[in-house]
C-alpha positions, 0 to 999 in steps of 0.5 A: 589436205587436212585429214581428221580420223578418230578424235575423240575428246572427254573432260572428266567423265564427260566425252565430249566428242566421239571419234570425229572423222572430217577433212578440210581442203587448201583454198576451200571453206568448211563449215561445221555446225551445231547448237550450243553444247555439241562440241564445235568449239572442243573439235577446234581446239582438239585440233588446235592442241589445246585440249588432249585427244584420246587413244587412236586419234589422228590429225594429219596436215599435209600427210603428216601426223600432228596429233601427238605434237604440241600446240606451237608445233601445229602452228608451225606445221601450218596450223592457226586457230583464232578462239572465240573471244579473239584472244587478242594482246589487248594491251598491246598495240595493232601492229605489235599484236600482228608482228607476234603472229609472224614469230612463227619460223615458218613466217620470218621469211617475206613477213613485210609481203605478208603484213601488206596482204593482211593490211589489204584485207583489213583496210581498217588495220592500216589506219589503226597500227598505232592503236591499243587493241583493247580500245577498238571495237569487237570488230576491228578486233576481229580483224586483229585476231584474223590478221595476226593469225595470216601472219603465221603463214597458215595453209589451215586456219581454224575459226570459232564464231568470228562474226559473234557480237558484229554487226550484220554490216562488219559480220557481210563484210569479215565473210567476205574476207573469209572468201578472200582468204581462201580463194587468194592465199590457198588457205583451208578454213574450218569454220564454227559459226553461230550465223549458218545462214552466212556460212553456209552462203560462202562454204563449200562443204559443211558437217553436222555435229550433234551431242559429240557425233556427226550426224550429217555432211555434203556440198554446203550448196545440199545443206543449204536447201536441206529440210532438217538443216533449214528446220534445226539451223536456219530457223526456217519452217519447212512447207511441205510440198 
């Protein structure tokens, strides 16, 4: 279990969240969604170590406190987090780019099985190891920043928007990897993602973030046929009854 109490993030003068509480299981989906602006991508990287929390925040992997560890410690703890934009080594090659992902000393034991799984969630990546990751497309990079995450042996994996500037075809096919590496690996994911309709479809739960607060949570199944979800991220008018 992932276990989140109290985070609170502020730049400058501005506070960006407000003493945000969630929890994301192993081997389910959680999705949190929000409109532009309202902390989403702060949240992740909070939990990531990338940005400082403030006084009182606590982030526990496993039962174990990681909030005041630093970002490559939270890796090794079993933490991942693929920004948005990938964040991938583009002048580097495929393969190289997924062997970096395991120099983690968590994942330096079984690294060839773990290659192979991820080969067997992107198919496309076998073909493409020898490739400049700078050459492929948003896509195949996408499953590069995926893969290289899975090669740090996560139990938690923090998405931030893995479907923008896909296709609708590649964005079906990378949620349906997203389930797959939930149900088959026992890995949690958190996921930020502007497609709520898709998310929402695989999700088991799901958390509402507005202005830095969470102001709604539940079943992903209950936000699905929620009328202020559908109205605000959905885009879908509500007729009344």
């Amino acid at each position: 279990m992932l276990e989140i109490q109290n985070v609170s993030v502020r730049y400058g003068r501005h506070q960006a969240l407000f003493d945000i509480a969630a929890q994301v299981e192993r081997g389910k989906i959680t999705v949190l969604l929000g409109t532009n602006g309202a902390g989403k991508s702060t949240f992740l990287k909070a939990l990531g170590g990338l940005v400082p929390t403030g006084p009182g925040a606590s982030i526990k992997l496993g039962g174990v406190e990681i909030a005041a560890i630093p970002a490559h410690r939270r890796v090794e703890a079993g933490l991942a987090l693929v920004p948005e934009g990938r964040g991938i080594f583009g002048k580097l090659s495929v393969a190289e780019n997924l062997h970096l992902g395991g120099f983690a000393h968590r994942a330096r034991t079984d690294e060839k099985e773990r290659l192979e799984r991820v080969l067997d969630l992107f198919p496309r990546l076998r073909e493409r190891m020898p490739q400049i990751a700078r050459t492929m497309s948003g896509g195949e990079q996408q499953m590069v920043a995926m893969g290289r995450a899975m090669m740090s042996h996560p139990d938690f994996l923090l998405l931030d928007e893995p479907s923008l500037g896909l296709s609708p075809l590649l964005s079906k096919d990378m949620f349906k990897s997203l389930r797959r590496i939930a149900s088959e690996a026992d890995v949690g994911i958190l996921l930020v993602e502007q497609n709520a309709k898709l998310s929402l479809e695989i999700a088991d739960y799901g958390y509402l973030l507005e202005n830095g607060h969470i102001v709604g949570q539940g079943p992903a199944e209950e936000l699905r046929s929620s009328p202020a979800v559908l109205r605000a991220y959905l885009g879908e008018e509500v007729v009344p009854a």
